[in-house]
VEXMISE-427997 format. One line per 5 residues: number of its first residue (from 0); for each residue x, y, z of C-alpha. Coordinates in nm, 2 decimals. Last residue first. Layout:
N
NUM	X,Y,Z | ...
***
This chain:
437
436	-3.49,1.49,0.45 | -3.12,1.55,0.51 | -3.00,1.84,0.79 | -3.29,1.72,0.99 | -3.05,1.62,1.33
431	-3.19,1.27,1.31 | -3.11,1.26,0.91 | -2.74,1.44,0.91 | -2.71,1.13,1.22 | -2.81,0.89,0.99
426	-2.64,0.96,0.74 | -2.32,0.96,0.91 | -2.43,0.63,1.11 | -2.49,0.46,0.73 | -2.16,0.61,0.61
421	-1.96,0.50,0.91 | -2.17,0.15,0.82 | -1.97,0.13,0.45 | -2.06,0.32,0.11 | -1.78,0.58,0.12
416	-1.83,0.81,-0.16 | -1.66,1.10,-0.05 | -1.90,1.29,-0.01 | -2.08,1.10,0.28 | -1.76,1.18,0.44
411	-1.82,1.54,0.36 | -2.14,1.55,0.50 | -2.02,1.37,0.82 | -1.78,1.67,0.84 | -2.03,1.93,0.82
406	-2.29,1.77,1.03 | -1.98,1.74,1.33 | -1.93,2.14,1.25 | -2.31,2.21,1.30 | -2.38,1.96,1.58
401	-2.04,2.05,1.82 | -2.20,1.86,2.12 | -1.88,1.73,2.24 | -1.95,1.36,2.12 | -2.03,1.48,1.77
396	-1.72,1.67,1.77 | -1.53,1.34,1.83 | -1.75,1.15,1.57 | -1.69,1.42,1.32 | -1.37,1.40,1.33
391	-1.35,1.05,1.31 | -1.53,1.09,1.00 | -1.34,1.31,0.83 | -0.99,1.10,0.92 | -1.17,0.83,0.77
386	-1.18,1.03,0.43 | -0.81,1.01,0.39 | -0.68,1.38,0.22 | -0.45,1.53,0.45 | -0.13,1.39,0.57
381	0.02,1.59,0.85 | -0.25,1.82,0.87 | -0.47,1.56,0.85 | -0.33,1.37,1.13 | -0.29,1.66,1.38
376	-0.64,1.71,1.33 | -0.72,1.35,1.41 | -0.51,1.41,1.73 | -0.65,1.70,1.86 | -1.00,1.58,1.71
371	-0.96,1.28,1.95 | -0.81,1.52,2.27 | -1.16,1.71,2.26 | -1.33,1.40,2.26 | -1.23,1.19,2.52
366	-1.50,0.95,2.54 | -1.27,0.65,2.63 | -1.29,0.52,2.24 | -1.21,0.85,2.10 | -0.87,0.82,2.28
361	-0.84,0.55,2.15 | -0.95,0.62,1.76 | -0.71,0.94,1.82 | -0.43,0.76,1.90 | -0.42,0.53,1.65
356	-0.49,0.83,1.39 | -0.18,1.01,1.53 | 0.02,0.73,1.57 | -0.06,0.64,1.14 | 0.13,1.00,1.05
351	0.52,0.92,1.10 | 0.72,1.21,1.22 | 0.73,1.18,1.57 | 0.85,0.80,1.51 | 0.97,0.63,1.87
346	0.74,0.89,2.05 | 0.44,0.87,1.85 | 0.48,0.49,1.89 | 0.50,0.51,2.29 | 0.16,0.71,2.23
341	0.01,0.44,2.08 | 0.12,0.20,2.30 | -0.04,0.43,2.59 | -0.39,0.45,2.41 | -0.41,0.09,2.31
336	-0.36,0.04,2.69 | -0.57,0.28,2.83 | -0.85,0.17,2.59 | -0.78,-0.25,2.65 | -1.12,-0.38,2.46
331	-0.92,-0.66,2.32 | -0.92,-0.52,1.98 | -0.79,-0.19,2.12 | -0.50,-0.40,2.28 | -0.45,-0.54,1.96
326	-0.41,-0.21,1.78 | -0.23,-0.02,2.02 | 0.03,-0.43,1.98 | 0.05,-0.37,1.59 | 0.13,0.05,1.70
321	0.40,-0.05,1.93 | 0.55,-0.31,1.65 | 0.54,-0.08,1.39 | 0.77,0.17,1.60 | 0.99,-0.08,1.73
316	1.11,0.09,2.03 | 1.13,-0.26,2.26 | 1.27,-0.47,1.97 | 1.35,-0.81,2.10 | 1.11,-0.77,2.41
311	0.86,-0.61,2.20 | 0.84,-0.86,1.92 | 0.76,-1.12,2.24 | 0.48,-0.90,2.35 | 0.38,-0.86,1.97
306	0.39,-1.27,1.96 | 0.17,-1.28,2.27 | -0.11,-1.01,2.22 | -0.14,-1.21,1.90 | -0.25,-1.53,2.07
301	-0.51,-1.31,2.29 | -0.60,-1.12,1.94 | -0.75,-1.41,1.79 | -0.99,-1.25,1.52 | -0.81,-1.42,1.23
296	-0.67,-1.14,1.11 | -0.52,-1.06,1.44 | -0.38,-1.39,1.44 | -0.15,-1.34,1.15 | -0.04,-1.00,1.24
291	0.08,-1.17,1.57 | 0.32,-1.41,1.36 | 0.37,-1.15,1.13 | 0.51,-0.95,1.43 | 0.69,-1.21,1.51
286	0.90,-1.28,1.25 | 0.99,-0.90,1.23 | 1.11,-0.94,1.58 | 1.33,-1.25,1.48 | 1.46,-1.04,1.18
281	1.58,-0.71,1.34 | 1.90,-0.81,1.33 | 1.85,-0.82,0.95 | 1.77,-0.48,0.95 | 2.08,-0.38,1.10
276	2.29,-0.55,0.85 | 2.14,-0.48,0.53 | 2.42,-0.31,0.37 | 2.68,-0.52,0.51 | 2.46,-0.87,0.37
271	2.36,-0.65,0.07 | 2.75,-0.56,-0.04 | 2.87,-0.99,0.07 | 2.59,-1.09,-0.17 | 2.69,-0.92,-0.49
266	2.54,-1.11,-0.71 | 2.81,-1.07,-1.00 | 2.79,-1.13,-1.36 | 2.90,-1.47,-1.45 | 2.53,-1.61,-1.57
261	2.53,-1.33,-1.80 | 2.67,-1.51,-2.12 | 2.33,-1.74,-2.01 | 2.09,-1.44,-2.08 | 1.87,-1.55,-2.33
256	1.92,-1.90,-2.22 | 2.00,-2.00,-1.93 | 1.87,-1.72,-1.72 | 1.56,-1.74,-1.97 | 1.48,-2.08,-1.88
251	1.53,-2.01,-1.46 | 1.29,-1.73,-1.49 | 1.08,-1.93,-1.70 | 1.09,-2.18,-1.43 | 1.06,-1.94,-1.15
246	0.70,-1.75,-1.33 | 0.57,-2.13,-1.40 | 0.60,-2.21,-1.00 | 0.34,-1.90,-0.98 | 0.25,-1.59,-0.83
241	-0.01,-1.34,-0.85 | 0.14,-0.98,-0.80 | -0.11,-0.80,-0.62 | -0.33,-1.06,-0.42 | -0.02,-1.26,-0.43
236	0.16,-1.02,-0.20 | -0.11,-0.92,0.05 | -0.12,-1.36,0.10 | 0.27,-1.41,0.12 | 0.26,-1.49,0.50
231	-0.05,-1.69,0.47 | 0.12,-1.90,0.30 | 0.40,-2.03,0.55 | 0.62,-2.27,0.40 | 0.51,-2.39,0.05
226	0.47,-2.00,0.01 | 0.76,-1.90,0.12 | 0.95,-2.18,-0.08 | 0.80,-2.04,-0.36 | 0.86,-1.70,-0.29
221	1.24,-1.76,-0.22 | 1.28,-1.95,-0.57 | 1.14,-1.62,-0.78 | 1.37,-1.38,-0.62 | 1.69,-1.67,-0.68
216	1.57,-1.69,-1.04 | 1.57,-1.28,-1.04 | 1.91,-1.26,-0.89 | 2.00,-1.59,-1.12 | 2.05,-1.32,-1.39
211	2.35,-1.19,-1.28 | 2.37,-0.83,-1.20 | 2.55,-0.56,-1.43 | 2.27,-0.29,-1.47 | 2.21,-0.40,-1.84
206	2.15,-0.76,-1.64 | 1.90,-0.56,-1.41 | 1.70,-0.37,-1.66 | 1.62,-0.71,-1.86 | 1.55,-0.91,-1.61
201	1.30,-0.68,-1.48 | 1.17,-0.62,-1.80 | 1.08,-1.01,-1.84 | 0.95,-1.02,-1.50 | 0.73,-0.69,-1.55
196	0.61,-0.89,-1.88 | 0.50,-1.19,-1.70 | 0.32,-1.02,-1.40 | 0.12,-0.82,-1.68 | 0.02,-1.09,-1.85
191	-0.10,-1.27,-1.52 | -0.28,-0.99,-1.45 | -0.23,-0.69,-1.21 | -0.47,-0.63,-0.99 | -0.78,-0.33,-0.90
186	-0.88,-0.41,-1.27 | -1.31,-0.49,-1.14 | -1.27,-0.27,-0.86 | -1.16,0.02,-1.10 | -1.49,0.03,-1.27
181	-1.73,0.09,-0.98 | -1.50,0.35,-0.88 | -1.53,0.48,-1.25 | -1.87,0.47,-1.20 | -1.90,0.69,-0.95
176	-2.10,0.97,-1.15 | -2.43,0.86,-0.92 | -2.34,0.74,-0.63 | -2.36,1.05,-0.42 | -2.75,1.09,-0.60
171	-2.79,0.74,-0.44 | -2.68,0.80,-0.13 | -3.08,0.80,0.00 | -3.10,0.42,-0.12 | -2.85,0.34,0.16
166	-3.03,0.05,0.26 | -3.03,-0.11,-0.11 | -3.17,-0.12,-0.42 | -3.10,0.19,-0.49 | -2.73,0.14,-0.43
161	-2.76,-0.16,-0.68 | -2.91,0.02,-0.92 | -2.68,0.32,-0.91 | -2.39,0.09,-0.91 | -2.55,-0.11,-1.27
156	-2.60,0.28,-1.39 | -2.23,0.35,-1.34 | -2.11,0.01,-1.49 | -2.12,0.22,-1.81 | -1.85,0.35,-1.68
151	-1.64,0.04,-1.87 | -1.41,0.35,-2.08 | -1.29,0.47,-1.72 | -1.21,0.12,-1.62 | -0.99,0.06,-1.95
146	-0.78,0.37,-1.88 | -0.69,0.29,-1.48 | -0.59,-0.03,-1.62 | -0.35,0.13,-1.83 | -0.23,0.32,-1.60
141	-0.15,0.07,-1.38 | 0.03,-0.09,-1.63 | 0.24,0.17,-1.78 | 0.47,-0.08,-1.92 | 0.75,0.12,-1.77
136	0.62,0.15,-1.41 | 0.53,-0.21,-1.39 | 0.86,-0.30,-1.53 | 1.00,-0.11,-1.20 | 0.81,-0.32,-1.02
131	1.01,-0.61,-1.17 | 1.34,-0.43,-1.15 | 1.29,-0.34,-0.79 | 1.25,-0.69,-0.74 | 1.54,-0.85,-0.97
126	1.79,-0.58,-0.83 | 1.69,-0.69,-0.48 | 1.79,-1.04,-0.58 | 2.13,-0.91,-0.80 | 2.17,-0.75,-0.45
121	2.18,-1.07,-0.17 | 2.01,-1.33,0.02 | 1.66,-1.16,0.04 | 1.43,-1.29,0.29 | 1.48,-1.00,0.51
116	1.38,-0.72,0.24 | 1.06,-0.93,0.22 | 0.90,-0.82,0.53 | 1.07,-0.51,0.59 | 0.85,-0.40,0.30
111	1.00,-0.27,-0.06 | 0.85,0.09,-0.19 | 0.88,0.21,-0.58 | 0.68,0.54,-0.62 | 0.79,0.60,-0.98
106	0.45,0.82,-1.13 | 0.27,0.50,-1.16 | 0.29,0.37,-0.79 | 0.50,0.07,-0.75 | 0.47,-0.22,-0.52
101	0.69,-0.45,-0.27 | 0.58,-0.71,-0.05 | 0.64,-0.96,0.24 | 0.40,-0.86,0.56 | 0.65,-0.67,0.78
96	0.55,-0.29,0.72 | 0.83,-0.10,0.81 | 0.87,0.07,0.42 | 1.15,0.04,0.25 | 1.23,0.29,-0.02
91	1.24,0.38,-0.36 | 1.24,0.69,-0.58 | 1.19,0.77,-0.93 | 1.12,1.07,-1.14 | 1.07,0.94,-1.46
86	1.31,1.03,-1.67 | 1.45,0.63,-1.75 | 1.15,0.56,-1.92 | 1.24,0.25,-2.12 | 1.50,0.15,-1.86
81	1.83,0.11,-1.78 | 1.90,0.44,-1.56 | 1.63,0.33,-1.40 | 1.86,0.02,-1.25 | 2.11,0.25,-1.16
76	1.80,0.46,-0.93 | 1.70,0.15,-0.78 | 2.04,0.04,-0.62 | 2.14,0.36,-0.48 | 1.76,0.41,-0.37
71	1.82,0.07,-0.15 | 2.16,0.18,-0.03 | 2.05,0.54,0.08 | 1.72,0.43,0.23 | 1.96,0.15,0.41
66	2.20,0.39,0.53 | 1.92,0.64,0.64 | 1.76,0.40,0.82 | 1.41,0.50,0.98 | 1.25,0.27,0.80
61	0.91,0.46,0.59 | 0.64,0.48,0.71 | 0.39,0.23,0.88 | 0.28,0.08,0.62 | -0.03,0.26,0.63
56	0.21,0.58,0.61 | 0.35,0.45,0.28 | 0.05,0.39,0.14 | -0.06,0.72,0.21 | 0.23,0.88,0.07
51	0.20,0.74,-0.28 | -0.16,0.87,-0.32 | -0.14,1.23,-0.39 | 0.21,1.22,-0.54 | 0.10,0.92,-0.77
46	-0.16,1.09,-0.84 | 0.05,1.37,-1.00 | 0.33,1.13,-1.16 | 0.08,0.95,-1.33 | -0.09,1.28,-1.45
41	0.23,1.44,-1.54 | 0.33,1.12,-1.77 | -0.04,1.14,-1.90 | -0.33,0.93,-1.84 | -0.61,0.81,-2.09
36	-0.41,0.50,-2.24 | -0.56,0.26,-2.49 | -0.25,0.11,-2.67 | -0.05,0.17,-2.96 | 0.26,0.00,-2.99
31	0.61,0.03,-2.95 | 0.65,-0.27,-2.68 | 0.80,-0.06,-2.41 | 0.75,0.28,-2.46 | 0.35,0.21,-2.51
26	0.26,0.42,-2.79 | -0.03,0.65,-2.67 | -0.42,0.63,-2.75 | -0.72,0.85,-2.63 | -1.05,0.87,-2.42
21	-1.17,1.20,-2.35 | -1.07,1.29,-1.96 | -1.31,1.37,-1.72 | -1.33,1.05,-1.51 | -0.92,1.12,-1.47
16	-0.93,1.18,-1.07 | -1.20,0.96,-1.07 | -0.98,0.65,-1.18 | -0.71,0.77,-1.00 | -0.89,0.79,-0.64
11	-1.03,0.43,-0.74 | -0.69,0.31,-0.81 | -0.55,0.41,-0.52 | -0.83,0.24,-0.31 | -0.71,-0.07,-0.46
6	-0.36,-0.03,-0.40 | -0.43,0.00,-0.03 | -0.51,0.32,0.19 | -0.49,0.29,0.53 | -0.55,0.50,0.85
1	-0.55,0.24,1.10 | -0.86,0.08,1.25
***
């Protein structure tokens, strides 16, 4: 319903963004060795810039704290300073999302969700998670996943096949050349290896910063307990970054032993408690909001309607909790009232993109089409490049009898390689109007 896109959709937009590349080697700055790797430092740090910002905006942007962005970069940027690839061009953030999470795009893209920013007891433990995903950054593992799905295209004629094969056999010449997409699914998560060695770095980077290494034992312990707790609340997180008792206890080994003359270096709890102050204040509404994001994905949007009325009353301009309630209220078949949350959430964030495309969808959903493409063109002005956004548009220009400019943009939706039902109906429709024979 939002305008998202995840990790995995980053990859794909990598992958083909490098399909033309011959295959090469680097030295990986952090072991020394050679290793498959067909992406440069520029090219890491150009998709990164393409992609980065999407993310962010499906997370509903970033927290409007200046203090806290301040603080939180503070802490990441002295941690780079420690690293293998300290010239990268970093930056981290938080992000108003409030599932628990934090993720790294290749080029230095480093953002931290409300979600698990409240669950942190002090800055060694913030040091140990921007250190891990700053590992990821360093050991180029992204990247190097990004390589190996390029060199397995030959899983290019198995996705031709099986588009044949299918309903939307007349895509097939758009599927063709995708197998790099096809590729990409298959390395769309970091391994277990990976996890390890982004922990080891992590540790690494933030004892050279000055932190004590029970940050990263006292990271390690919270998700744990989270996930004995509540599960589900640690579900996006473990999808990415798979997660393990046996990742605390060799946190806890190392912590006593390779770095036990550390032990004494500071956590700094008192510094994150004042630094993270307002946020914290904002942890019963956060609460809640995963409470109604739970039900949602389970389809039981009456329950949810309840936890983000409740998120509401303890955080009435909450800007991800206005659009989490559009979104239920759309779910329930409410138009007006998805509309009017929606617009309450352009007004407590002007600047953020994902209003827009809430807005839009509800606005689309009452037959108001002119206002739609308004606000879907908005939307790709502000953050141009989602495919949705294309066809949206060309649903709203469909619906005000526009047939040459909706064809267009269903034709560049099917471009895009989108294989879902808003492909089927854009195919369709190009078919029914005798633009595709």
């Amino acid at each position: 319903m939002s305008a998202t896109m995840n990790r995995r959709q980053f990859l794909y937009t990598g992958a083909v963004a490098t399909a033309g590349i011959l295959a090469g080697c680097a030295v990986n700055p952090v072991t020394g060795q050679s290793q498959l790797m067909l992406m440069s430092p520029q090219q890491e740090i150009e998709v990164d810039r393409q992609n980065a910002p999407h993310q962010f905006s499906a997370d509903y942007g970033k927290a409007d704290d200046k203090a806290l962005q301040n603080y939180v970069n503070s802490v990441g940027k002295d941690l780079a300073k420690h690293t293998h690839r300290p010239d990268m061009p970093y930056n981290f953030s938080v992000v108003n999302a409030t599932y628990v999470n934090a993720y790294a795009f290749p080029g230095g893209s480093i953002a931290a969700t409300r979600g698990i920013m409240v669950s942190l007891e002090n800055e060694a433990e913030l040091g140990a998670l921007l250190g891990h995903e700053v590992g990821h950054v360093n050991a180029r593992h992204t990247s190097s996943r990004m390589s190996k799905a390029l060199v397995l295209q030959g899983l290019a004629a198995g996705l031709t096949i099986g588009v044949s094969a299918s309903e939307y056999k007349s895509l097939t010449p758009l599927a063709a050349g995708l197998g790099a997409i096809g590729a990409g699914a298959l390395l769309a998560h970091y391994s277990r290896e990976d996890e390890r060695q982004a922990d080891a770095l992590g540790m690494e980077y933030m004892v050279k910063t000055g932190y004590s290494p029970q940050g990263m034992v006292g990271l390690q312990q919270h998700l744990v307990d989270m996930h004995d707790r509540t599960p589900s609340a640690l579900e996006v997180m473990f999808s990415s970054h798979p997660m393990s008792e046996e990742r605390r206890d060799t946190a806890q080994h190392e912590a006593q032993t390779t770095y036990a003359s550390s032990r004494s270096l500071p956590l700094q709890r008192e510094r994150y408690m004042d630094s993270t102050a307002p946020l914290r204040k904002l942890k019963p509404a956060i609460e809640e909001m995963q409470a109604g994001e739970k039900f949602m994905s389970k389809k039981q949007y009456a329950e949810a309607e309840k936890h983000f009325n409740q998120a509401l009353k303890l955080a009435p301009d909450d800007y991800t909790g206005l659009l989490l309630m559009s979104k239920c209220q759309l779910a329930l078949g409410n138009k007006r009232e998805g509309e009017r949350y929606a617009e309450l959430a352009k007004q407590a964030n002007p600047g953020e993109a994902q209003a827009l495309h809430v807005a839009g969808l509800a606005k689309l959903q009452q037959g108001n089409y002119d206002a739609a493409l308004s606000q879907f063109s908005r939307y790709e002005r502000a953050l141009p490049g989602n495919p949705n956004t294309l066809y949206y548009e060309a649903r709203a220009l469909d619906g005000m009898g526009r047939r040459d400019e909706a064809a267009r943009q269903y034709y560049r939706y099917l471009q895009s390689g989108s294989k879902d039902a808003n492909a089927k109906q854009s195919y369709s429709r190009l078919q029914s109007w005798g633009y595709i024979k």
